[in-house]
N, C-alpha and C positions, 0 to 999 in steps of 0.2 A: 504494500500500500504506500503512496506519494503523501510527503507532508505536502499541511496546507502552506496555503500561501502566506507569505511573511508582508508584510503593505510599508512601504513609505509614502505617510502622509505628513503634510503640515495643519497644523488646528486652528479653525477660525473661531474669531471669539462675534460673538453679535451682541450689539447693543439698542436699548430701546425697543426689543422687539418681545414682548410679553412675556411667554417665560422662555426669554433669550433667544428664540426661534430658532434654537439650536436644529440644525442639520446632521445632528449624532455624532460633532469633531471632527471628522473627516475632509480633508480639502477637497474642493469642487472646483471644476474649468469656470465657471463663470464670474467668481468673484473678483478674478482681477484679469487684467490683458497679461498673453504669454509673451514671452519676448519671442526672438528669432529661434532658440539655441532650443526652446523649452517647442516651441512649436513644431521643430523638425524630428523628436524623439517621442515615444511615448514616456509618461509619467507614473503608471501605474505597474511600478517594478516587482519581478515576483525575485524572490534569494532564491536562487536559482541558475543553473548554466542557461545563456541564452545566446549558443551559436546559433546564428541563423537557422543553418540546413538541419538542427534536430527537433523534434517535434517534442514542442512546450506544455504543460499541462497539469494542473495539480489531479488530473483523475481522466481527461479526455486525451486520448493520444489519438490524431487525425495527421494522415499524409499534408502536407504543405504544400504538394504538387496537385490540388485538386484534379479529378479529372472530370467533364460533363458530358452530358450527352448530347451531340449535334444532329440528332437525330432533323427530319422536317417536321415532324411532331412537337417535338420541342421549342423549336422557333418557330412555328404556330400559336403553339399555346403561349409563348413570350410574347408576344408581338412584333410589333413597329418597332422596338428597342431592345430585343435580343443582345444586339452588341453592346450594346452598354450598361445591361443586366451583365453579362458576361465578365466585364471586365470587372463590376464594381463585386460577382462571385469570386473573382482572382484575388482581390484585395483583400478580403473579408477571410480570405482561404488561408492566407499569408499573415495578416497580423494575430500574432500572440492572443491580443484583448480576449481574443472569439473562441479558445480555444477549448474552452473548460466549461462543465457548468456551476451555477452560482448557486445552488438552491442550500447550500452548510456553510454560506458566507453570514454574519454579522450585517445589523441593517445599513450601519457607516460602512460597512465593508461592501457591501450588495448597490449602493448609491455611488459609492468612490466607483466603484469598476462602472457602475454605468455611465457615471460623466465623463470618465475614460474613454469610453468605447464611441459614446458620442461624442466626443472632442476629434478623436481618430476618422468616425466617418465622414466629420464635418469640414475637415483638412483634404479629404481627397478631389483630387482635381475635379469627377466627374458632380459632385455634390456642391462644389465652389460654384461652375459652372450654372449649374442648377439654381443653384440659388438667387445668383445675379439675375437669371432669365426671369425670376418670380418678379423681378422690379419693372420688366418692361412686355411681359406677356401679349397687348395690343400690338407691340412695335416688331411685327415678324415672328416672333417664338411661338410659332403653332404647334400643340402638341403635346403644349408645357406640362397642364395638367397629366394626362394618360403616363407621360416619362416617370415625373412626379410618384403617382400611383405605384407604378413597378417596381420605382426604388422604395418605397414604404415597405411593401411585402417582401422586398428581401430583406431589407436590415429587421422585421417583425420575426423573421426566421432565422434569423441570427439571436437574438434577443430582443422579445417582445417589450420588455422595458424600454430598453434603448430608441426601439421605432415608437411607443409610444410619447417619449420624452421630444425625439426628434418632433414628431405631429405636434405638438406643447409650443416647443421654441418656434416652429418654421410654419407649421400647419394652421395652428391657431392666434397666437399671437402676432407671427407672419402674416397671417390672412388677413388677422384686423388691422393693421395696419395698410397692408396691398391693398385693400378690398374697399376701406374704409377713409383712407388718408388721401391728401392730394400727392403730386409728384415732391413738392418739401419736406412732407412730413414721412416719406418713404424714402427717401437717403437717409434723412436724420434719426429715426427712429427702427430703421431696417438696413441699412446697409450696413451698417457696425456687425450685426450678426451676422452677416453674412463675411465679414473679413474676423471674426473671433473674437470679439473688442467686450462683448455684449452678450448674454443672454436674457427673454424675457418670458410670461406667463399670460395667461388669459384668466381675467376676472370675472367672471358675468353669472356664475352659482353663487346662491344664498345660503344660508339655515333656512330660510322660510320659502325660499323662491329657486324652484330646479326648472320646471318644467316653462310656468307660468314667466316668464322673464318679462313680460310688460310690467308684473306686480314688482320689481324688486325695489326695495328699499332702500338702499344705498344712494346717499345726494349728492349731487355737483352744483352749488348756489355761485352765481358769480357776482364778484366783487367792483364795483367799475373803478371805485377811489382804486384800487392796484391794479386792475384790469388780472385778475386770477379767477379760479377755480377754486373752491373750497370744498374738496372730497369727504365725506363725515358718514362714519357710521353711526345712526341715531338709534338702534335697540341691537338684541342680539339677533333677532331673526334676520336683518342686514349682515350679519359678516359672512365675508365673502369664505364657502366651505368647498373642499376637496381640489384647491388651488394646484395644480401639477408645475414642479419647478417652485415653489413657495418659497423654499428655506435658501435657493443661491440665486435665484433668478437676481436681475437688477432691473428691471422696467415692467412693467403691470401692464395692460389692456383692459380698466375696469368699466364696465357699463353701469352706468349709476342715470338717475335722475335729475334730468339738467332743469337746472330752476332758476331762472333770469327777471328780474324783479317781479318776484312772488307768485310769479305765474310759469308752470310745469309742463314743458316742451315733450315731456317722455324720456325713454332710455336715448341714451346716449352714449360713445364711447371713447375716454379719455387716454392719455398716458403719464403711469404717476410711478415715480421715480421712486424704488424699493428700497436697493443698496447702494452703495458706490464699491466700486474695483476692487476694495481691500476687503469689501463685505460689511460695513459696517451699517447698521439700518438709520435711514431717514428720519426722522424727527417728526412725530406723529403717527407710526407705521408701527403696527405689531403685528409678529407673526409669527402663528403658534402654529408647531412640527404636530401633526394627526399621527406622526409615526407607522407602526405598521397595521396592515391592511390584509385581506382576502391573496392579493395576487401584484403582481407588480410592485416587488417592494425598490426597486432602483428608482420609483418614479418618486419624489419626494415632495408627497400631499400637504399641505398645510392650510391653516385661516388666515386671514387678512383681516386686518379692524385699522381704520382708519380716524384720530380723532382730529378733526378740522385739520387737515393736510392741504396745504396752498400748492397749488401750481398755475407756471404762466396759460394766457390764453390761448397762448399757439397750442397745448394739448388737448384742446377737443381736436378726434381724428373728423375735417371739416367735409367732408364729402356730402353728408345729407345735411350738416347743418352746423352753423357758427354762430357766431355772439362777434358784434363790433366793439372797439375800443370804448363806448359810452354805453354799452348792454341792449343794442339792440340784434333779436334772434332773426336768423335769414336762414331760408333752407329751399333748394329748389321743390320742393313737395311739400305743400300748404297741409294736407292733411295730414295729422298724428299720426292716425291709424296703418297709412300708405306707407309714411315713412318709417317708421318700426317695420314693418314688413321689407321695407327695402331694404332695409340693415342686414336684415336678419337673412334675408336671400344673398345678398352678398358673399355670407358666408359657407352659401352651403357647400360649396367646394371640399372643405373641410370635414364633412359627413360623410361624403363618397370615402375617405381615409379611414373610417370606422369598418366599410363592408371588405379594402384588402387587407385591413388588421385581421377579420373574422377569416378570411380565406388563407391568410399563411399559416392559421393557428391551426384548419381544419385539414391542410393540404400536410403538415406538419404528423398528425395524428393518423392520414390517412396513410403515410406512407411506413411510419413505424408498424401499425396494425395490419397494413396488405402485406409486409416484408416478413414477419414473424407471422404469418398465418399462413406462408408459404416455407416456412422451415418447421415448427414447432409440430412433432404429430401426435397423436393419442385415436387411439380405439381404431379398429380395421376387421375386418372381413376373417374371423375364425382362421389361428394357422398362417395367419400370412402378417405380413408389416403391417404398423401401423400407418396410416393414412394421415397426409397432413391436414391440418384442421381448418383450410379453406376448404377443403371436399366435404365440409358438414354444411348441408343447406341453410342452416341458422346463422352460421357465418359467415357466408357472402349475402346471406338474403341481407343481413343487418351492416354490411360496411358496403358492400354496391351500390343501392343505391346514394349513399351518403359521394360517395366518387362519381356518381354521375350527377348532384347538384353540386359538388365544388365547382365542376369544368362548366357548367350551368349559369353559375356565378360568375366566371373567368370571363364568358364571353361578356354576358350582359353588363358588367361592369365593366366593362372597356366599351360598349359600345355606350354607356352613359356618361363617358370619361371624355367622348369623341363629340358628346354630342356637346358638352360644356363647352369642350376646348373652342368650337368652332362659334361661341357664343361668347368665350370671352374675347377668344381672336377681332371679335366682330365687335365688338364694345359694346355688345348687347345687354341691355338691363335684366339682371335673373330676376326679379320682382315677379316681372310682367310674363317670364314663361315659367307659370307654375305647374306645368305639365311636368319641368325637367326635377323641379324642388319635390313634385308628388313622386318623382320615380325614384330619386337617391332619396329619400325617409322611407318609401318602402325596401330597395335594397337596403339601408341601414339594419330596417328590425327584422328583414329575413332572411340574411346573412348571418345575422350574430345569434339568433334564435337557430338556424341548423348547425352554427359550427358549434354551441352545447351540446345541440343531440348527439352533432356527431362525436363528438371529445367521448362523450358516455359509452356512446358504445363502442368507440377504439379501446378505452378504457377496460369494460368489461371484458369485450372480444381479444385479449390479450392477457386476461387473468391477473396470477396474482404479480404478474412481473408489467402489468400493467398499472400496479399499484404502487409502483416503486418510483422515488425520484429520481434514480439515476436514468428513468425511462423516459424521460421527459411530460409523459401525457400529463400525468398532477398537477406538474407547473404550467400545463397549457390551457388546461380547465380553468385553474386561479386566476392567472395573470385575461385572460378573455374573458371571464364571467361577470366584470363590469361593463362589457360593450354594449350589454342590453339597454342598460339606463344611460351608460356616456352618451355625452351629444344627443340626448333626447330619449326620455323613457319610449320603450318599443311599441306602449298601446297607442301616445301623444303620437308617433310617426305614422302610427297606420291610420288615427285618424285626419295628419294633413293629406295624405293619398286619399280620403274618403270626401271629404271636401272637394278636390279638385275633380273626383268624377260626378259627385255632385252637380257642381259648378257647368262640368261638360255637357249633362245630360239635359238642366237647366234650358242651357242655350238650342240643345237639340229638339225642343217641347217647341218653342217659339215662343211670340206673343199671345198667340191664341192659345188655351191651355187645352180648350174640346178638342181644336184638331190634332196638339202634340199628344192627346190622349189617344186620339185614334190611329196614330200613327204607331203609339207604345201598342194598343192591341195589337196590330196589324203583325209588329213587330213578335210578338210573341207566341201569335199563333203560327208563323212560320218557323221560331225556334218548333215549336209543337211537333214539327213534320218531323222532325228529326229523332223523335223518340219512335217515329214507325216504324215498322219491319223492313219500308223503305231505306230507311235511313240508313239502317246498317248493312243490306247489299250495298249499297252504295261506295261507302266506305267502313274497309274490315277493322276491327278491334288492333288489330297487330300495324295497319299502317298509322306511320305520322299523322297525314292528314287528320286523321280519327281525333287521335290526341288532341290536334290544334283544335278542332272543331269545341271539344267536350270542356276544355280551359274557358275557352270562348264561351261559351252559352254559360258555365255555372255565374261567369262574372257579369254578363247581363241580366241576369236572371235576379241576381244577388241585388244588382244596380235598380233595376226597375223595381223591386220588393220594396227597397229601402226607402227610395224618392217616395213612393206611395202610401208607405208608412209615415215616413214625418209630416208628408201635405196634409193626411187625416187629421195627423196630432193637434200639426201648429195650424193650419188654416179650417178647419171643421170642426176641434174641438178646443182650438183655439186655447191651447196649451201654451204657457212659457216654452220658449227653444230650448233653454239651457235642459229644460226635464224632457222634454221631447227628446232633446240628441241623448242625454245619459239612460231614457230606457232603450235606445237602440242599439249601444252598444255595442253588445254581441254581434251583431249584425251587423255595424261598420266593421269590425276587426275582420272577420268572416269575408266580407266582401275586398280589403283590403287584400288580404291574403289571396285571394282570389284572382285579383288584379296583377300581383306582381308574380305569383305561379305562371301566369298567363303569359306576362311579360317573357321572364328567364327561359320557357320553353321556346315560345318564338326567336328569341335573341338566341338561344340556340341554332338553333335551326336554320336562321340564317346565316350564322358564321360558319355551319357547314359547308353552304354552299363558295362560301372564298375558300376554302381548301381544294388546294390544285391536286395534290398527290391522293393517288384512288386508293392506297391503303389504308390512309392516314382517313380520309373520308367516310371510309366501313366501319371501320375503329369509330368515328366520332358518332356516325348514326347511329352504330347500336348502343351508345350513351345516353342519344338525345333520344331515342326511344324508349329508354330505361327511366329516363330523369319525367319524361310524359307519363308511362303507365303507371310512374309511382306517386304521380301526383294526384291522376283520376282512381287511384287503388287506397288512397289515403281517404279519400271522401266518396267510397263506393255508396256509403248509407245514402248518401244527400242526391249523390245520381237516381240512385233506385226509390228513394222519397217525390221525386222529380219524373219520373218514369223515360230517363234521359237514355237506363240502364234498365236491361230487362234480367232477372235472376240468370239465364244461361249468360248475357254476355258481361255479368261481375265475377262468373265464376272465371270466365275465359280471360278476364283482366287478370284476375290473379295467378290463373297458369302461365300465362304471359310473363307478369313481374318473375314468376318462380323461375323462368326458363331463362331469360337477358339476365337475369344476377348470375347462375349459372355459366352460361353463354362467357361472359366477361371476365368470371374471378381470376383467369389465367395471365388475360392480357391486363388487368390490371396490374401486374409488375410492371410493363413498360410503362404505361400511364405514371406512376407513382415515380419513376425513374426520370421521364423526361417532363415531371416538374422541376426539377434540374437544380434542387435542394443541394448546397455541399453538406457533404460527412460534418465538419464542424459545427451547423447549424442544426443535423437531426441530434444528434451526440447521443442515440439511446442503444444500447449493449445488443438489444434484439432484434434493433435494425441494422445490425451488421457493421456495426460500427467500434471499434473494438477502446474498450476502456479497463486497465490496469486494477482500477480499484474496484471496478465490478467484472470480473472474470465469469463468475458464477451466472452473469445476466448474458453473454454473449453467443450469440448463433450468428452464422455466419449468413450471409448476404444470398440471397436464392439465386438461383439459374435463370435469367432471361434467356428464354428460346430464342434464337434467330428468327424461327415462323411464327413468331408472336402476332404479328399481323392476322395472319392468316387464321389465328385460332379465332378472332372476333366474326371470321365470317359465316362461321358453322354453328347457328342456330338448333 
């Protein structure tokens, strides 16, 4: 067994910050600028030999020479930026930081390695690069966001902290500033971060106020006699909770309530000066360390309480709205309402960053549980070997299809990533397409909601060495099991998706509400045709089309239910809205769900078709066929309640699902392989990955068949 690591750290002291907003002693990158000499070395030194060419590690030993797969599959599923996923794989493969896992580290010791590790990604060329680009995204840089993306999920699969913390500095606080500042307040309060000078946080969670962010409490009153901002927490349901970066960050992005001679403009977004370089806190700034957590312990949570803290009036970020030198407010959008909303769409950029967090965590699990369920065997046929324990139908039934909605979600979030980029490219206002805001809130909560299911059942499906840390899955359940609520509780998302079809179907009624009614019959008595005996000659159970169809009708079905439902409540029994929409509930979530099912098999299914290579193609349909019948085999009841589904054809859905998870579990090693994961980031003994201190956990890496292709085509 490898001792642990021995740390050289320097200790900062903090002052004025409540109970010392101590960060656990540990030095952290952001407290002060590195010089030249500190910047070209890493800092986070293990006692240790450290020649290059031998592989480093207080319990992971990975070759340093990573090797990938270039498969056309591969850079498929990469995208438009394969190569520069590639290279920032090489880098990641190569430094020390990555090389170990953290989960017997001390919480200063688990936070030092991760400002480490982000201080390292944040020095690499292609991330420098990257970042500059974030300051001028209009001016040419198409694309910016999707790149963006791809680097998230890899550094997420390196260390979900670290990509977390990353989203923190660059994601969110980056964003509000990009997003929300003009071109001054985006050198000055963003370009520093991007040359190392700086790091910042994002403020805009309450005690009292998560979801609701029009309600938060938190003030910005301006002053004219100094021409500032006086930031003031007034109870404790205003302090600002679960602050990521709290305890070393040095610049805020707080959203408070701007209040200009006693009259309250709404949320707002400011920039209020934390610490300075040496770390020392601000005067008027407390910041108390929340310490540890569920998951994610490198990300370093803390509260903010602010007692009348002055700052100039260059810090409101002035894009929707500013205050002159004599306290008069100007904002290009007259109404409150609009412009909170346009704030808040600004950001949703930043959301999309939550569904490739959930997909490196699930892609992550998916490939340690397909790897050891093609080596590990038990039970076999009297007399003879035992069988490996992917040939048990319980066991591909339960990880298949979870591998046919990751690559589900691969697609459809790039094809939402494409569809931004080309709307920020265009200087186009996200407010106004809230078609794009309904699509990333529902990828948000149905991304993060399948990669728990699926963490569980990698978990399970892998036993009791699935229970172990050195296996990785534990920490990946933890450290993910906040994305349901991060950036927006999962019910709050489904119901902005439920609003904007709303909204759609509204407009599709007309003015006239008789004729848009007759039109909704019209409409549904043609769905109707489709539960005939017609229907299904028509199109078989086992083709796509089938699928496409059956996603489609539950989510009008859902849509028209619903709309008919509230029109009774609020306009014929002329009910409050607020009690109208809360007993429908269920029935938005339902329909929401519906919607983005809908969505991800279509996005599917279209990405199919840009695939040039005819293996890689069979391979993909019989996924997207998978990822379809298990979405109409999830909600058989609601078909056959619907008479959408007649008893013979849910039994035939189900032979279906039984036979594509079958069909698949073989070729899912290559799948799993040309996610194109390095050894450093799975680091789990039973993925083949070989570690010193757990011997006892390692099996060796399975056989990819050469005709791996080929096995997908034999149904």
């Amino acid at each position: 067994m490898m001792g642990k690591r021995l740390y050289k750290t320097e200790t900062e002291t903090h002052t004025g910050g409540g109970r010392g907003g101590g960060g656990g002693g540990g030095y952290c990158v952001p407290s002060r600028t590195w010089s030249k000499e500190e910047n070209e070395a890493p800092r986070f030194r293990l006692a240790r030999d450290q020649t290059p060419n031998k592989k480093i590690t207080s319990g992971i030993i990975t070759s340093m020479a990573e090797k990938y797969s270039s498969s056309t599959l591969a850079k498929f599923l990469d995208g438009d930026y394969w190569e520069v996923k590639d290279q920032i794989r090489r880098e990641i493969s190569r430094c020390e930081l990555f090389q170990s896992n953290s989960y017997d580290l001390t919480l200063d010791q688990t936070r030092d390695l991760t400002a480490e590790r982000l201080h390292y990604f944040l020095k690499l060329p292609q991330i420098r690069s990257q970042l500059k680009d974030q300051l001028q995204v209009k001016d040419g840089q198409k694309g910016f966001l999707t790149k963006s993306l791809g680097i998230t999920e890899l550094l997420c699969s390196a260390d979900m902290a670290t990509g977390v913390k990353l989203g923190v500095v660059c994601g969110l606080y980056g964003g509000a500033v990009t997003n929300l500042g003009d071109l001054e307040q985006k050198e000055k309060w963003y370009q520093p971060v991007s040359d190392l000078e700086f790091t910042g946080m994002f403020a805009m969670t309450e005690r009292g106020h998560g979801s609701n962010v029009r309600g938060i409490l938190t003030e910005a009153r301006y002053q004219p006699s100094t021409q500032e901002f006086i930031i003031h927490t007034p109870c404790d349901d205003a302090q600002k909770m679960y602050i990521g970066n709290a305890m070393k960050g040095n610049f805020a992005a707080v959203f408070a309530q701007l209040i200009v001679n006693g009259e309250c403009q709404g949320p707002h977004c400011f920039i209020v000066p934390i610490r300075d370089q040496q770390g020392t806190m601000y005067p008027g700034v407390t910041a108390i360390d929340m310490k540890h957590k569920e998951g994610l312990h490198g990300v370093d949570n803390g509260i903010l309480i602010f007692n009348k803290v002055r700052i100039p009036r260059e810090n409101i970020l002035s894009k929707f709205g500013t205050v002159s030198e004599n306290g008069i407010y100007s904002s290009p959008i007259q109404s409150k309402s609009r412009r909170f909303n346009a704030m808040l769409a600004a950001l949703t950029p930043t959301r999309l960053g939550l569904t490739v967090q959930a997909m490196a965590a699930m892609k992550l699990g998916l490939i340690i549980a397909v790897r050891y369920s093609h080596s590990r065997r038990q039970f076999g046929p009297k007399d003879q070997d035992e069988v490996k324990i992917i040939e048990h139908q319980t066991q591909y039934l339960r990880l298949m299809p979870h591998l046919a909605a990751a690559l589900a979600l691969t697609f459809t979030t790039r094809y939402a990533a494409r569809f931004m980029d080309e709307a920020l490219y265009k200087g186009e206002d996200l407010q106004s397409n809230r078609a794009l805001q309904a699509l990333v809130a529902g990828l948000k909560a149905y991304s993060t909601w399948e990669n728990l299911a699926c963490l569980q059942e990698c978990r399970e499906c892998t036993g009791g060495m699935g229970f172990m840390m050195e296996n990785r899955i534990p920490a990946l359940k933890c450290d993910s099991d906040v994305f349901v609520t991060f950036e927006g509780d999962n019910v709050v998302m489904l119901q902005v998706v439920v609003r904007e079809l709303l909204s759609q179907y509204t407009k599709q009624l007309g003015n006239n509400i008789v004729s848009g009614l007759i039109r909704t019959w019209t409409s549904s008595a043609s769905d109707s045709l489709r539960t005939s005996f017609l229907g299904f000659n028509v199109d078989k159970v086992g083709d796509l089309s089938f699928l496409l169809k059956a996603v489609s009708y539950r989510e009008r079905v859902l849509q028209r239910s619903l709309a008919a439902r509230l029109y009774n409540k609020v306009e014929k029994n002329k009910d409050e809205f607020f009690g109208a929409w809360n007993s429908c509930l269920h029935h938005v979530t339902g329909l929401a769900l519906a919607h983005i099912h809908r969505v991800t098999l279509e996005q599917f299914a279209l990405a199919i078709q840009e695939c040039q290579v005819a293996e890689d193609h069979t391979l993909l349909t019989k996924f997207c066929l998978l990822h379809g019948t298990s979405l109409v085999y999830q909600e058989r009841a609601w078909y056959l309640e619907h008479r959408y589904l007649t008893p013979s054809t849910s039994r035939q859905i189900r032979t279906q699902l039984l036979e594509l998870c079958r069909s698949v579990k073989d070729v899912a090693l290559k799948v799993v392989s040309d996610f194109n994961v390095p050894d450093c980031c799975i680091q789990a003994p039973i993925a083949g990955v070989d570690n010193p201190r757990a011997q006892w956990a390692f099996y060796s890496q399975p056989y990819i068949p050469s005709s791996a292709h080929k096995m997908a085509s034999k149904l």
